[in-house]
N, C-alpha and C positions, 0 to 999 in steps of 0.2 A: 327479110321483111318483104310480103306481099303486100301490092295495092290492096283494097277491099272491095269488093264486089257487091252492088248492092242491083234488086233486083224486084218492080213493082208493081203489082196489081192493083187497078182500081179501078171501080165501075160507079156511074152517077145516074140520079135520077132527079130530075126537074118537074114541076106541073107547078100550075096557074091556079089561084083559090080566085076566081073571077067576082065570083059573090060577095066576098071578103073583101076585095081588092089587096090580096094577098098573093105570096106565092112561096110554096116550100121545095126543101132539093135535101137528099138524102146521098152520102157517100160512102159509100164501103171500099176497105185499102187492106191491104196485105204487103207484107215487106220482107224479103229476108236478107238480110248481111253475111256475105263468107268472109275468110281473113279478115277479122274489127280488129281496129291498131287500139292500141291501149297508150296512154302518158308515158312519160318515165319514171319509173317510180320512186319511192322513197328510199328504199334501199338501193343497194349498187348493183346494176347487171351486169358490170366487166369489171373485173378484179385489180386493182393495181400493181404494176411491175418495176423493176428496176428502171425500168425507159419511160413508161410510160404512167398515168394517171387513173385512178378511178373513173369509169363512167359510168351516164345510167342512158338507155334509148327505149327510143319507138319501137314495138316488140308488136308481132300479130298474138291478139291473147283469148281468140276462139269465134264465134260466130252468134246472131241474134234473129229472133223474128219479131214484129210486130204486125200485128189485126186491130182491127176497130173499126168506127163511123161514125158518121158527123152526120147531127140531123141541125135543118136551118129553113126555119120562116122569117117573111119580113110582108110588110106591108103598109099603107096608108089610110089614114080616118081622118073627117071634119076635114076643118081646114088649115092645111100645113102640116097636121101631123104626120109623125110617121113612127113605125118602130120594128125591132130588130127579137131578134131571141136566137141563139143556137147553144148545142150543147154536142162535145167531142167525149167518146171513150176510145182506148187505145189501151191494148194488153202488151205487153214485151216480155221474152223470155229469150237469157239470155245463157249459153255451155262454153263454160272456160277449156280454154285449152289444159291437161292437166300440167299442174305444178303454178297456177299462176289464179292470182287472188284480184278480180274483177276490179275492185272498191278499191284496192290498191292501184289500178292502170284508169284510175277516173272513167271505168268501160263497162260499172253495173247497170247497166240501162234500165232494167226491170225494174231498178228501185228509182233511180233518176227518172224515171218517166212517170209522172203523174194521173192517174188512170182517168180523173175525170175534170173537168174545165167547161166552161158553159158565163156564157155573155145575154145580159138583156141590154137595150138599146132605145131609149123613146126621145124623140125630138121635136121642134116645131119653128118652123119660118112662118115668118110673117113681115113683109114691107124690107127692110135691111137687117130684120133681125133673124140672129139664129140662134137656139137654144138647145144642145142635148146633155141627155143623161145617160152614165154609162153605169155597169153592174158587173163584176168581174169575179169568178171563182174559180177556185184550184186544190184538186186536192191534197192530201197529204205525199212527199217524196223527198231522194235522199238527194242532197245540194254536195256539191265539194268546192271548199274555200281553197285556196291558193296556198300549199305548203300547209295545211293543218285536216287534211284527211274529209275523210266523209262526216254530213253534221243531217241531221232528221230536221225536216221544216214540215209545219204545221199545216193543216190543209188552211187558207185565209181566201179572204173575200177584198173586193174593193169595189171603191166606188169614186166615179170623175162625172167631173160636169165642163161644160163650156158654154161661153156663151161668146161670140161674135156680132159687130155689125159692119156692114157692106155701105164704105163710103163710096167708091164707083166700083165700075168693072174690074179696076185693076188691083185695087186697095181696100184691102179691109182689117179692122183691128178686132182682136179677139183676146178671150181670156181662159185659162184652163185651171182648173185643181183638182187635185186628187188624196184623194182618203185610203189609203195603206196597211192596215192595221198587222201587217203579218209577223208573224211569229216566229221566229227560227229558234230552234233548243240546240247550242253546239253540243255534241256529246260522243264521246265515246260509241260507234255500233256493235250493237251482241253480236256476239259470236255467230251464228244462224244469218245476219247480216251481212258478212262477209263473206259467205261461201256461194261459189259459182250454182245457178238454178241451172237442173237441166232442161234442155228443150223435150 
């Protein structure tokens, strides 16, 4: 068993929307993973013996890239407001070692990893009070529950709010909820699902 190597690129860009009284920043990232450790998997990777017991381990079970970039504005209007927006894409592709089943080592990142996600953001102070609203999406990817395998989740959205006020500097009481509606389908993954994507 190898550590993993992980190894990253990334460049940023910032500017100032003065006009607006805004400001946007752009980041592009590159990643690549040598030896990725996989779970233990469901089946047994050491055989049981007269002395000793079945086991399963930590196994290097091949290697992954990811690319993508996050774009992000934010700014202020009127008075007190403010508000937020950004949105992340990220591509993964991930080459099994052969003989070993990604989805089975909870190490299919390409499908675990959700390609697209994006926040909107608008709030307002005024005197002690504080108001925001939040807006949350994700797209569709594959989840793994605890001993029952890979399960497909729905791309969902949500949505939070809060509201605070400022008794002094030191104290202040606030309230938060949040709206969740996501979906998860536990299922069985096709066949094509479980096979290692080449890089």
């Amino acid at each position: 068993f190898k550590p993993s190597v992980v190894t990253n690129y990334e460049a940023d860009w910032d500017h100032d929307l003065t006009a607006l009284s805004a400001k946007a920043s752009v980041r592009v990232f590159y990643q690549t993973v040598t030896n990725l450790s996989g779970a233990p998997a469901l089946q047994l990777d050491i055989a049981p013996t007269l002395t000793t017991a079945a086991a399963t381990e930590f196994i290097n079970v091949g290697s992954a890239k990811m690319g993508g970039a996050e774009f992000e504005v934010s700014g202020t209007f009127g008075k007190g407001w403010r508000w937020n927006a950004n949105y992340l894409y990220s591509d993964t592709k991930d080459r099994a070692t052969p003989g070993v089943v990604l989805a089975s080592r909870e190490a299919d990142f390409s499908r675990a990893s959700p390609q697209h996600t994006g926040n909107l953001g608008l709030g307002w102070t005024g005197g002690p009070w504080t108001v925001d609203g939040y807006a949350h999406f994700v797209s569709s990817y594959t989840g793994y529950a605890l001993g029952a395998g890979p399960s497909a989740v729905g791309a969902y959205g949500s949505l939070a709010g809060r509201v605070a006020y400022k008794i002094n500097d030191r104290l202040s009481v606030g309230r938060t909820e949040q709206h969740c509606p996501m979906q998860v389908l536990h299922r069985p993954p096709a066949a094509h699902e479980l096979r290692g994507q080449p890089i």
